[in-house]
N, C-alpha and C positions, 0 to 999 in steps of 0.2 A: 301681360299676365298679372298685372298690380290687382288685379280683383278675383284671382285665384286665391285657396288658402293651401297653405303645406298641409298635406298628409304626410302623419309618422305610423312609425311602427310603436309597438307599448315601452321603447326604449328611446322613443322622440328623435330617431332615425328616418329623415325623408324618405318617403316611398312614393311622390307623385303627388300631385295640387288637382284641386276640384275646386269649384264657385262655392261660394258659401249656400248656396240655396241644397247643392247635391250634398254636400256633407251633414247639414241636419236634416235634410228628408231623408237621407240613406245611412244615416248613424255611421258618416264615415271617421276615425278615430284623426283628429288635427290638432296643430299646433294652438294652443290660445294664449293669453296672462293674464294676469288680476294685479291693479294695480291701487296700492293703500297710500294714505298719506295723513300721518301722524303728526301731532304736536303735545308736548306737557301734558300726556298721559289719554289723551284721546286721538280718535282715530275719524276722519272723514266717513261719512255715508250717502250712497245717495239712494234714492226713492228712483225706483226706475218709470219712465211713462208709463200712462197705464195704454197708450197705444204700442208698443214693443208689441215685437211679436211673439215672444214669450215672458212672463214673469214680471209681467207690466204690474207697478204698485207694489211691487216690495223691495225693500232693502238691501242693499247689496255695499260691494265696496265704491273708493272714489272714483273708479272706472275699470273696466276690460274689452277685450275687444283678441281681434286675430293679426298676426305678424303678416303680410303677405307673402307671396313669390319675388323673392331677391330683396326681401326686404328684414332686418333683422329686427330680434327680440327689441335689441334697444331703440332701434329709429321708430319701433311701431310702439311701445309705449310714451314714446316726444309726442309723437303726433298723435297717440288719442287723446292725452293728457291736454292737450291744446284744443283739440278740436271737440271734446265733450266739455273741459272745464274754462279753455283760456288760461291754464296753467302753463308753466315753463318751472322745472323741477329735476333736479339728478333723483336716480331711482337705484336701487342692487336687488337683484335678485338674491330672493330667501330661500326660495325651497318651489316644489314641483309636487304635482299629482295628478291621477289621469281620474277622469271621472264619467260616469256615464246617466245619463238618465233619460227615460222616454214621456216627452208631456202629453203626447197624443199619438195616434197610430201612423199621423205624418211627419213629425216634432220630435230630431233625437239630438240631444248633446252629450258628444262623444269626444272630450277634450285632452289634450295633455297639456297641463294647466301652468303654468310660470308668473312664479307668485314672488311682488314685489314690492319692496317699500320706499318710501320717502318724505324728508322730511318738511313741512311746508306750512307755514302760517301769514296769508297774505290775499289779497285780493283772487276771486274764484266770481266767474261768470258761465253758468251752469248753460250748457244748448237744449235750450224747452223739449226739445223734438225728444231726446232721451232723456234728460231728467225732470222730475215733476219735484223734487225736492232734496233738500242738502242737509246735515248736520252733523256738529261733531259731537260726539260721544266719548263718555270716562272708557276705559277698557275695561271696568270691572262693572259698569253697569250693564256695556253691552255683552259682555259674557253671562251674566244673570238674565239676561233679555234672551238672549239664544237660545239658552237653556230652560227657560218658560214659554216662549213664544217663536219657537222656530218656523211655524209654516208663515212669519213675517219675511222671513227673507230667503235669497236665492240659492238654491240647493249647491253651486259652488263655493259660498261665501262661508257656509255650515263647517266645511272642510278648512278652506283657507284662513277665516279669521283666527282660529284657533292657534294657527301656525305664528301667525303675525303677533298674535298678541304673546305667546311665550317668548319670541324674539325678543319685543320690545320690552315686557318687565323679566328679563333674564329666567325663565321658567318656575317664575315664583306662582 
């Protein structure tokens, strides 16, 4: 069942696992995280493929992905962290939101989203197949970018980096 994803309920309460194909074509509500990774006041990014099957070419965080079935929050952030970046990194959980949005009449993301940080300055070898491009950014440049140029990036990152970046300069 490793290629199943947890369905929650809107209080991130298991209610039953589906494939990842059934829960975005049926907007079914699942577990996911976003995970950031920050140094001296910037914040990783990456440019997602522009093959993705959604939201290809735009900006998003250092990576996200979905926990599997018997597989926790924390072993599934190791192992995307490694397997999108070649990273090896401790992570904490920051905070949570559920989100929903429909990119097309087949295409829903319907997440309950676990939003993480960590801290990292070091060697990064990006898998082509997802990322098309990396960079880090000031946090106050990328929050002036957000806020001018939002449809650059991905409709979770809108919500999350905002979280992330009060975290990181104490809600200044």
């Amino acid at each position: 069942m490793m290629d199943h994803l947890i369905c929650v309920d809107i209080q991130d309460r298991e209610i039953g696992k589906a494939t990842k194909e059934e829960c975005h074509k049926k907007g079914l509500l699942h577990r996911a995280f976003s995970v950031f990774l920050y140094h001296e006041g910037k914040l990783l990014l990456q440019r997602r493929a522009i093959g993705k099957y959604h939201s290809g070419g735009l900006w998003t965080n250092a990576c996200c992905s979905h926990p599997r079935c018997e597989e926790s929050l924390t072993e599934a952030v190791k192992r995307r962290l490694y397997q999108e970046l070649s990273v090896v990194c401790s992570c904490q959980e920051v905070g949570e939101f559920v989100y929903f949005h429909k990119f097309h009449n087949e295409m829903y993301e319907y997440e309950y989203d676990h939003v993480f940080i960590g801290q990292y300055y070091g060697e990064i070898s990006p898998d082509k197949e997802e990322i098309m491009d990396l960079k880090w950014m000031e946090t106050t440049d990328l929050s002036e970018s957000m806020l001018h140029n939002p449809e650059q990036y991905t409709v979770w990152f809108l919500t999350a980096a905002p979280m992330v970046i009060k975290k990181l300069t104490g809600g200044k």
